[in-house]
N, C-alpha and C positions, 0 to 999 in steps of 0.2 A: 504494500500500500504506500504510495507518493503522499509526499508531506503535505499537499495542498491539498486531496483528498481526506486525511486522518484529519486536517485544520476542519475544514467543512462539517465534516460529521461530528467533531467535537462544540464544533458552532450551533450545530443542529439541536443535539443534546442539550445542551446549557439554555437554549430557546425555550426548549419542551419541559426543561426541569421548572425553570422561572416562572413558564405560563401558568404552569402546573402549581406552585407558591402561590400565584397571585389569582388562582380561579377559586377562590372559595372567598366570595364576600357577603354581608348580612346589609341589604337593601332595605332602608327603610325611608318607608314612601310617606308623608305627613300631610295632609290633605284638608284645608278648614278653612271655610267660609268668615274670612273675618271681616271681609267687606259691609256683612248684611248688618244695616240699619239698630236690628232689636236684638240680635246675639250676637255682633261682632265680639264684643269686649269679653264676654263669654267664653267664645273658641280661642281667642288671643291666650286667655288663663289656663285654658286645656292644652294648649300647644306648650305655654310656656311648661307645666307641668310635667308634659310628658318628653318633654327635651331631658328632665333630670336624669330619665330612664338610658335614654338615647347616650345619654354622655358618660353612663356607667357602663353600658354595654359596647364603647365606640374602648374605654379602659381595657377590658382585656378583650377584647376580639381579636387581637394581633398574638393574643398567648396564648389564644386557641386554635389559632392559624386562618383568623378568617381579620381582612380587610371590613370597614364598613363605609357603604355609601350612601349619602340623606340624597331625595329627592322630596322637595319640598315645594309645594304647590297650593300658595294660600293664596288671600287678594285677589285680584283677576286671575292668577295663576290658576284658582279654582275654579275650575270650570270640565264639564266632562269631553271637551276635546283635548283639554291638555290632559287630563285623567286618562281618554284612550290611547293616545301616540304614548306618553308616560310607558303604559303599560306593554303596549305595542313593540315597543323597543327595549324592551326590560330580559336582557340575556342573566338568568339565572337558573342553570343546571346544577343542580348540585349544592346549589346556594341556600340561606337561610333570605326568608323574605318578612317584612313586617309593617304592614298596610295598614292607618292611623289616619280616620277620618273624623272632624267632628263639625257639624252643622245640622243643616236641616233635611229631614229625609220621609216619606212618607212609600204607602203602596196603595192599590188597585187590588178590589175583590177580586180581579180576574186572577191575580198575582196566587189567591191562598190552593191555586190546583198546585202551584206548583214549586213554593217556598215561603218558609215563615217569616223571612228575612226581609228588609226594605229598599227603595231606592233611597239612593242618595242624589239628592236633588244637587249639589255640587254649585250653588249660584244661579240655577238655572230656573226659571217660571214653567217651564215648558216641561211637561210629565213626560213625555216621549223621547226625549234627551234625557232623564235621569236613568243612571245605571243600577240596574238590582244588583245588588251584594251577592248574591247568588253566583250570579255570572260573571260578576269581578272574581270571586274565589275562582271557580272554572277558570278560567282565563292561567289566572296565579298559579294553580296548580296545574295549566299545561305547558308552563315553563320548565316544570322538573326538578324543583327546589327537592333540597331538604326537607325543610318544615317552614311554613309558613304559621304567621300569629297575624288574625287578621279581627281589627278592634273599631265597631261602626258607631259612633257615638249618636242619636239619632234619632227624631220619631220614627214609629213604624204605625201610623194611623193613616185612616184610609180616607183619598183625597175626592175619592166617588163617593162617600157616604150618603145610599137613599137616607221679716224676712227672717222665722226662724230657718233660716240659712244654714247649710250645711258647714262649719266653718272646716276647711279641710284640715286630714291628718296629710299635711305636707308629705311629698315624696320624699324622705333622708334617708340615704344610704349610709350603710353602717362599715361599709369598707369590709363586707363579706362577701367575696363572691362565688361563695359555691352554692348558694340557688337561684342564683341569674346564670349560673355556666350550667346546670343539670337542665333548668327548664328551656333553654334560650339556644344550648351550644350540644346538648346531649336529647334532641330530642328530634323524631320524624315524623312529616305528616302535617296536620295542619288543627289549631284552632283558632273557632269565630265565634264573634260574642257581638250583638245587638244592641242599645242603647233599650229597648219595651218592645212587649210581645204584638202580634198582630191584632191592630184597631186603637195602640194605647199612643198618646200623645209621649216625646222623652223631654226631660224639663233640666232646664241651668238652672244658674244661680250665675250674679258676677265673681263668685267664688272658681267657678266651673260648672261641669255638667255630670250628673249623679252618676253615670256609667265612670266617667275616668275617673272622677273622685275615688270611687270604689272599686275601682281596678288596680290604682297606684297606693289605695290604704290596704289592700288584701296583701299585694305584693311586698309592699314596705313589711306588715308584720312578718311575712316568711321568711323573709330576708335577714330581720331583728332576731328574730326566734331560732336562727338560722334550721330550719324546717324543710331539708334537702330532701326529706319522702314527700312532699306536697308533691303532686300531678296539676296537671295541666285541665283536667278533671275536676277536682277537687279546687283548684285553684277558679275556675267558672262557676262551677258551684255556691261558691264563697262568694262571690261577687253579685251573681242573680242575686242571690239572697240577702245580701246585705242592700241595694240598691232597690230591691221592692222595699224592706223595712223601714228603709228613711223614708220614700215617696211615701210610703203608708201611713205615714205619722200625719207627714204634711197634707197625706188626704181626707185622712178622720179628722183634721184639726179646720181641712175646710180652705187651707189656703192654696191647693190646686185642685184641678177639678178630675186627675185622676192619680193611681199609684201605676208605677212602672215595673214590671219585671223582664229582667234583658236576656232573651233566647240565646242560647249558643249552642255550639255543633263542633264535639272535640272528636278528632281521630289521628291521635299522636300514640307513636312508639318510641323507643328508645335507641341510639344508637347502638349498634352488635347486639340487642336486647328483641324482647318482648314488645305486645304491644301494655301500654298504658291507660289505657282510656279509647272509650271509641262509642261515645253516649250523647246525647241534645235530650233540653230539659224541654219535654215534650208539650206541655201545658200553656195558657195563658190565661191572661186578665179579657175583659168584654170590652175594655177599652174606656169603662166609665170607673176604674178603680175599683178596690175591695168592697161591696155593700153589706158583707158579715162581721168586715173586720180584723176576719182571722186570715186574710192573704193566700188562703190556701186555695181554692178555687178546684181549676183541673190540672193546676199549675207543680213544677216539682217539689221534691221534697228538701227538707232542710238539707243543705250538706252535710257530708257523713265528718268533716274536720272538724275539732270545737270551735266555738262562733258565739263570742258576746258582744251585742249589737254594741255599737258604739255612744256616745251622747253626744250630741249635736248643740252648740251654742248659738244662740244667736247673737248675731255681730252688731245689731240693734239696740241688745240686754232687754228686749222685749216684755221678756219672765214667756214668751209664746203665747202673744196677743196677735191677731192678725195683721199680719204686714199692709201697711197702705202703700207702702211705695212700689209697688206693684213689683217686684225683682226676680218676678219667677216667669221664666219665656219656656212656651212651649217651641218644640224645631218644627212645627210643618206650618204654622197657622200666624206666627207673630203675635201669639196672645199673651 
């Protein structure tokens, strides 16, 4: 073999080895309507929130071996033409992916043949231009990732229909990160979670919006607790349910006019492993809120994790009188 030959093929190699380095990255897509009028200031808070997440997992994703890349698509940016080319051009084989929408989102009776999930109205007036959740996942999962975490913040009430305030547990990371690397870097497959079940308005606060609030205080405790057997299961779980509890309060108390429970649909395994989870919490609300009380409906069951509701302040010091300054917006209606 000629020297210029053995050059070439070692050139070749060092190509394939590097490409090979740098093809495992964790895509996260951040997607929020802050343009809009009545819940800009809202999604701005859910963004800023869930940035804390994004910058502990951007920490070790290079000691995992994986690169991370934001595509971030708020303001006009939000809009479902740049949502489809976004996705359109989103090469990730192998990759982890992490889809973070929060605005306004509703569905069509037509919609309940064929998913419990919503559109995301993305900026858009126009229903025909909003994309179902559904078929975003689809799409994501015919890229060939890894495992996708896909988090729709959102009403899911339907648009053909014939301030005790949640004061957030802040996202603080406790500089553990062995249950952001099991659920995030050790896991395959995909889970999605909904802001309310089909028919139910999903409601903010300028705090944020009840779905991430309760996604980033579910997570924060696992993380404190350092709770490395929590699934990805278990960890939705924790979140529907904690997320209809608060709304619940605030609906018996009269200051919204429904409670929320957020659908999700886990079918995650584990790396060289088993699978983990592979369940959606089948049930819903009627979309006018609990009328017994008791939240349970035809809705799931408690989570199987221990789970003591949290206490909620208001940032008013109210003592939980009804809020007049109206600070509670639903996402499909502007109310």
């Amino acid at each position: 073999m000629n020297k210029t030959r053995y050059f070439a093929l070692c050139l070749l190699f060092s190509l394939c080895y590097f490409n090979a380095l740098a093809a495992n990255t964790v895509h996260v897509m951040v997607v929020g309507d802050t343009n809009d009028a009545k819940i800009g200031s809202a999604v701005k808070t859910d963004i800023r929130l869930f940035d804390k997440l994004v910058t502990d997992l951007r920490s070790i994703a290079s000691s995992n071996g994986y690169s991370l890349k934001t595509h971030i698509m708020i303001g006009n940016d939000c809009s479902p033409s740049y949502v489809n080319n976004a996705i359109n051009s989103l090469s990730a084989n192998n990759d982890i992916i992490i889809f973070y929408y929060t605005g306004h989102g509703g569905r069509s009776h037509k919609d309940d043949a064929t998913s419990r999930f919503p559109r995301m109205c993305l900026g858009s007036r126009y229903a025909d231009q909003w994309i179902k959740v559904s078929e975003c996942l689809d799409r994501l999962r015919a890229k060939g990732p890894k495992f996708i975490l896909m988090i729709t913040d959102c009403c899911n009430s339907y648009y053909d229909r014939k301030s005790n305030d949640q004061s957030a547990t802040l996202y603080k990371f406790s500089g553990n990160y062995d249950v952001l690397r099991k659920l995030f870097f050790e896991s395959t497959g995909y889970a999605s979670i909904t802001g309310a079940s089909p028919g139910e308005y999903g409601w903010c606060t300028p705090y944020g919006a009840y779905l991430t609030l309760s996604f980033l205080d579910q997570l924060n405790k696992a993380i404190n607790t350092n709770n490395t057997s929590i699934t990805w299961q278990q960890l939705m779980e924790a979140v529907s349910y904690d997320t209809f509890e608060t709304t619940n309060k605030l609906y018996k108390a009269r200051r919204i006019s429904n409670s929320q429970r957020p659908v999700y649909e886990v079918n995650v395994g584990v790396v060289n492993g088993g699978n983990s989870g592979g369940n959606s919490n089948g049930g819903n609300d009627n979309g006018g809120g609990s009328n017994d009380g008791n939240g349970n409906g035809n809705g799931n069951s408690n989570p199987t994790t221990d789970y003591t509701p949290p206490v909620y302040d208001s940032p008013n010091n109210d003592g939980g009188n009804v809020n007049n300054n109206n600070n509670y917006y639903d996402y499909v209606n502007n109310n």
